[in-house]
Structures are given as C-alpha cells and as structure tokens.
C-alpha atoms as one frame of an Amber mdcrd trajectory, in Angstrom:
protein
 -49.048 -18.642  40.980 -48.022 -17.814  37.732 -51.653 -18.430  36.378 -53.018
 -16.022  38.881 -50.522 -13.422  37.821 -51.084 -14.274  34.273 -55.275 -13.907
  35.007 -54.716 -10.350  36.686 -53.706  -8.352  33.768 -55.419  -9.822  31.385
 -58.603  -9.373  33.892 -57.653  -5.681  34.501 -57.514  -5.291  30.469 -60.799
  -6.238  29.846 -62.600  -4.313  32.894 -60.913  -0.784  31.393 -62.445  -2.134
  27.823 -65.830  -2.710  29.052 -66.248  -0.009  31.297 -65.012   4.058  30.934
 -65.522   5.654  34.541 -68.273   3.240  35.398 -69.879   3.827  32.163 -70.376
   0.899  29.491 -67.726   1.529  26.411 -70.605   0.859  23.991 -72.595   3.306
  25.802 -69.619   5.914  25.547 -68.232   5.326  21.888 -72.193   5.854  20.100
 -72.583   9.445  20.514 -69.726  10.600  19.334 -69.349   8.465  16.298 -73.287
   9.715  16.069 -71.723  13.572  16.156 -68.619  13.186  13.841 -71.045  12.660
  11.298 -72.696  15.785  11.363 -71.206  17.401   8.224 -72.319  14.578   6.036
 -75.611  14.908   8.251 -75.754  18.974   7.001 -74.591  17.967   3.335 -77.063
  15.161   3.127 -80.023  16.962   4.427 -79.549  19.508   2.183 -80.015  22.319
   4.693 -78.311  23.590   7.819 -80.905  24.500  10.646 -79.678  27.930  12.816
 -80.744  28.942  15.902 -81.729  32.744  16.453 -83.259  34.783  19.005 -84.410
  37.785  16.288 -84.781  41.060  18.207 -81.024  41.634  18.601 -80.522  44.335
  16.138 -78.221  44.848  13.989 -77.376  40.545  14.213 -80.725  39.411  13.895
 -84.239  41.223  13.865 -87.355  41.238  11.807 -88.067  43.940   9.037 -91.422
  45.591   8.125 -91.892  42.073   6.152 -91.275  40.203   9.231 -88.093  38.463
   7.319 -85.513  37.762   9.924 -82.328  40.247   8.692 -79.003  41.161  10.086
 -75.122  40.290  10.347 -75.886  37.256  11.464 -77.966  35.919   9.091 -75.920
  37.297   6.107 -72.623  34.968   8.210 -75.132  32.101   7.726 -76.625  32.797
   4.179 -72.813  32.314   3.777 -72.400  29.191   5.826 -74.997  27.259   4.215
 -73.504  28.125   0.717 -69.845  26.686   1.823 -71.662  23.515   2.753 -73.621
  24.007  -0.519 -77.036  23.440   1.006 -80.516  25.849   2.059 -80.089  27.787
   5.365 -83.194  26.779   7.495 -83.651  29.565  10.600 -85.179  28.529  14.018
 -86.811  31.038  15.897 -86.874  31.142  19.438 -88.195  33.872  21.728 -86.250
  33.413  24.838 -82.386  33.695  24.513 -81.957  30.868  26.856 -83.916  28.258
  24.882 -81.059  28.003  22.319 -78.354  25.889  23.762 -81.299  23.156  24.961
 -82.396  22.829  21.326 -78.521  22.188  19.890 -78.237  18.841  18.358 -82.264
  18.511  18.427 -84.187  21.116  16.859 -80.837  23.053  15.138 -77.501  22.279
  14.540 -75.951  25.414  15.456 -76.398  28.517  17.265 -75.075  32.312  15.165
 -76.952  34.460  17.507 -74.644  36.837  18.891 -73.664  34.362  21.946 -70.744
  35.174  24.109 -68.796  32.501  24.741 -68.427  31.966  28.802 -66.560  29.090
  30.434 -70.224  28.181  32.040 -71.368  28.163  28.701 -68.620  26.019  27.389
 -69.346  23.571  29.730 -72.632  22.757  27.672 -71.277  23.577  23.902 -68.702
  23.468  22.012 -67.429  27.462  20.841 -65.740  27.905  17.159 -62.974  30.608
  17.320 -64.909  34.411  17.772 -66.181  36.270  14.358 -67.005  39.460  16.775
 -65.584  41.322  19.737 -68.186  43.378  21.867 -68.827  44.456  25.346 -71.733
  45.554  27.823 -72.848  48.902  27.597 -75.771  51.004  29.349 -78.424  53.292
  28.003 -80.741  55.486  29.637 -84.072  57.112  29.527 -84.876  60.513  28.846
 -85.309  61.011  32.372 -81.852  59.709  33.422 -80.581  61.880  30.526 -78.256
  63.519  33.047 -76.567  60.501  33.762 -73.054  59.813  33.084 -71.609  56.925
  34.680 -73.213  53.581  35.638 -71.974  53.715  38.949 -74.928  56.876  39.452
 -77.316  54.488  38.429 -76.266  51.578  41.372 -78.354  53.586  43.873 -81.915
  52.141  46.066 -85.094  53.290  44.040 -83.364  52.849  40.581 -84.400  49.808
  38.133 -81.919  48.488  35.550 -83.682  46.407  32.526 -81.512  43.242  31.459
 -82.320  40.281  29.126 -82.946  37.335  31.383 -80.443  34.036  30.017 -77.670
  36.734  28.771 -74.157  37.769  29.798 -76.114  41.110  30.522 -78.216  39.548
  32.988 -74.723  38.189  35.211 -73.051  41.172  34.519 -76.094  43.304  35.918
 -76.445  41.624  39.123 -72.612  41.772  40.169 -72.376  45.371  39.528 -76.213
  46.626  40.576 -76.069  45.227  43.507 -77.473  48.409  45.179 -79.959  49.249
  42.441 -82.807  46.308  41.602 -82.365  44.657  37.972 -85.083  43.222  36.431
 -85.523  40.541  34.284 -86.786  41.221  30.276 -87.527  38.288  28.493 -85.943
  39.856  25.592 -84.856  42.849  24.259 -88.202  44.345  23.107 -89.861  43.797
  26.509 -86.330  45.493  27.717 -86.836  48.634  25.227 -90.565  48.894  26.498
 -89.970  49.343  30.329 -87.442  51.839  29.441 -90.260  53.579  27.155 -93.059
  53.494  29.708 -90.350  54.310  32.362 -90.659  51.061  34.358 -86.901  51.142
  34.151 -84.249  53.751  34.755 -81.575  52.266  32.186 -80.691  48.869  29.976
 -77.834  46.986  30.551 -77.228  45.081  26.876 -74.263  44.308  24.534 -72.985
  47.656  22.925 -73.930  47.457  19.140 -77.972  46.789  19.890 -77.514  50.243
  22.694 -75.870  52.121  20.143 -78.223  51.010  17.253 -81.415  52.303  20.033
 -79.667  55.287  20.813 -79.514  55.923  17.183 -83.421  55.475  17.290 -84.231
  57.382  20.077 -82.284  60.586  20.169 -83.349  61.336  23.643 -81.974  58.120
  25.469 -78.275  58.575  26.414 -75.830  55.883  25.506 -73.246  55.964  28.455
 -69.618  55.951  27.169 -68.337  53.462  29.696 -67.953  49.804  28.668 -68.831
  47.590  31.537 -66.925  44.090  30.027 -65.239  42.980  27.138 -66.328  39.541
  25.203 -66.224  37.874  22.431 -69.239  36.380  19.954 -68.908  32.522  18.969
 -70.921  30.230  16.956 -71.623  27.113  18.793 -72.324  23.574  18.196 -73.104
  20.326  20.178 -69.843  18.702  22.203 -67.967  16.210  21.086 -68.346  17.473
  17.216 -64.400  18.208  16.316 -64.329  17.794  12.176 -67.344  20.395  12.188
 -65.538  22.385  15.084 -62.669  22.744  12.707 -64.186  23.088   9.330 -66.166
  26.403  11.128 -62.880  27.443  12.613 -61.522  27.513   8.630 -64.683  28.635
   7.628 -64.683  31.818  10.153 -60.836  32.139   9.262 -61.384  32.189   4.846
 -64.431  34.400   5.365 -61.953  37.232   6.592 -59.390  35.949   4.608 -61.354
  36.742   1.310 -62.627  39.811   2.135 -66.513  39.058   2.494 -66.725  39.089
   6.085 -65.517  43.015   5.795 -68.278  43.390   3.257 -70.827  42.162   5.518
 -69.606  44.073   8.497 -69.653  47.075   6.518 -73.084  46.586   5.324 -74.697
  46.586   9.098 -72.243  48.499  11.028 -72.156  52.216   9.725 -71.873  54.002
  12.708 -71.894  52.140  15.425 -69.227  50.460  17.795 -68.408  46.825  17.388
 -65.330  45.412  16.366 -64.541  41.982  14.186 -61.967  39.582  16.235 -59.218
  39.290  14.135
C-alpha cells in the first residue's frame, strides 16, 4: 500500500511535466523562449521590419516621390534609432493583411491600429501613443447633412475600409442604410468622388485631413466612438512588450513625441494618450 501511494504522486508529477493541457511541455516552452529573444533578434539583424498600410494620411501615405511619410513613420524612424538599427517598412495594401504577417514578414505593426479585445486575442498591444475616434464625411451632394443618424436611411450608401474598426462600427449603426466595403481608403475616397457613396465612415484625423482637401465635402461634427492607437507585436513577447511600453513612455517624456505631433497635426483633431 504504501508503494502504491508513494507511485501516485510521483506519477501525477511527471504527467503535469510532460504534458500542459494535453499539449507536450517541449512543444509549449519553444516558442516562447523563440519570442523572448526578439530584441537581440532586432539588434542583431540590424534592422527592425514595420508593417504599414500607407494611404492613411496624416500616419502613413505616399508623397509625390512615392516615399512612404507620416506620424507614423517619423514614431518608427525613432524606434529603430533606440534599438540603434535601419527601419525596414513593409507595405501592405489591405489593412487586414497586417496582423497575419506579425512574427513572419515584420516584427511589428505602427499603422494606426486600434486596439480591440478581438484584436488582442491575436497580438499583443503596447500602451496607446494616440487617442482617436470614428467620424463621417460627406459628399457634396449630402452637403446638407448634419447628423449621421440622416444618413441611416434605405437608398443611402456609406463607404468603410473593409478589416477596420470603421467597418464594425458601420454595420452596427447603418443598419438601415447599406455599407460597403473599400479595400482601402483611396478606393473609399473614390466612390465618394464618383458618388457611388453618400458618406465615409473612417477614423477622424484622415476625415478631417480630406475635408481639408476637398472644401466641398462636409466633415460631420459628431464622433461616432472613442479608441485608442497601439503598436502591436506577436504574443507571448513580454521584454519587447515592456521595452516599447518605456519606449512610448520616454518619447513623451523628452519632448520629441510633441515635436512630431506638431509637425503632422496643424489643424486637425487628434489627440496624444497621455
């Protein structure tokens, strides 16, 4: 008897160290020994590969050059010199093709992403760097317009970037009027050009920054959310989680994130989180 009780623990011990919910321990351990390494990964590399989805202006669009400018890339310019390496930026069309490539093709995303618990579920978010909302503009021939709500009526069409925050948001509250799908935010300016579309439903500083270049489309006043941008990076990763967070935290500190708000924010509505 005693041997049998003896056997039982020591049994139970080494079932919990070779198995974690039904999963070998080797099996679980790898990857995230793999991930804590990704500083030394960045440093040894020598650069630090950002995914963007350009076309978001004023965070990140092309110029006449067809260089990829904005807030964002200055935040990252600034990244890669903390790390002290070359800031390599990854392209990608559709908004929704950025967290699939994290921990593959790039090692983080500064794209203007809201962080979302749905999102979290897939990344890891550093602390926000910007605080934003929804916001609707319309066409000349909605000039009249004043609320949103006027807009969620049959027969009218309300552009939103398919993969966003915009996209949810539209379909909750147009649930009378049809939203369609952009891929991104050029094909979304287009249809509201041509007049496919009665309005765009987008984050507040790219509206303001196209009512500012079209002085004919009318920027409703009503904010339709509240939320916060993030940079993210692959689960698991806390020691590059928390060197961001201090990262995000000295940038303020020293003054240079003000200096780099200032630069692409003149005049339109977006506010740092503090």
């Amino acid at each position: 008897m005693k041997i049998k009780s003896s056997f039982w623990p020591l049994f139970l011990i080494t079932g919990i160290l070779i198995t974690v919910h039904g999963v070998p321990f080797a099996q679980v351990s790898t990857p995230v020994t793999q991930q804590m390494q990704m500083l030394s990964l960045i440093r040894s590399a020598g650069k630090i590969r950002v995914g963007m989805n350009p076309g978001y202006k004023p965070f990140e669009y092309k110029n006449e050059k067809g260089e990829i400018i904005g807030f964002d890339v200055d935040l990252a310019r600034e990244l890669a010199s903390a790390l002290g390496v070359t800031l390599e930026i990854k392209e990608y069309e559709k908004y929704e093709d950025l967290i699939p490539a994290l921990g593959g093709d790039i090692d983080i995303i500064i794209s203007g992403m809201t962080r979302t618990l749905e999102r979290a579920l897939r990344v890891n978010f550093t602390d926000p760097y910007f605080q934003t909302g929804q916001a609707v503009i319309t066409n000349e021939k909605n000039a009249g317009i004043t609320s949103w709500k006027q807009l969620n009526i049959p027969g009218k069409k309300i552009a939103v970037v398919e993969g966003t925050t915009g996209q949810e948001l539209g379909e909750k509250k147009f649930d009378r009027a049809k939203v369609i799908r952009a891929t991104n935010e050029s094909d979304a300016v287009q249809m509201l050009a041509k007049g496919t579309v009665d309005a765009f439903l987008h984050d507040r500083p790219f509206i303001q920054s196209l009512g500012l270049s079209h002085p004919k489309w009318n920027v409703l006043e009503e904010q339709l959310s509240y939320e916060f941008y993030s940079f993210a990076i692959p689960k698991g990763d806390f020691d590059f989680l928390l060197w961001l967070n201090y990262f995000i935290s000295e940038l303020k500190i020293s003054g240079k994130y003000d200096e780099i708000y200032n630069r692409w924010f003149s005049g339109i509505a977006g506010s740092p989180a503090r």
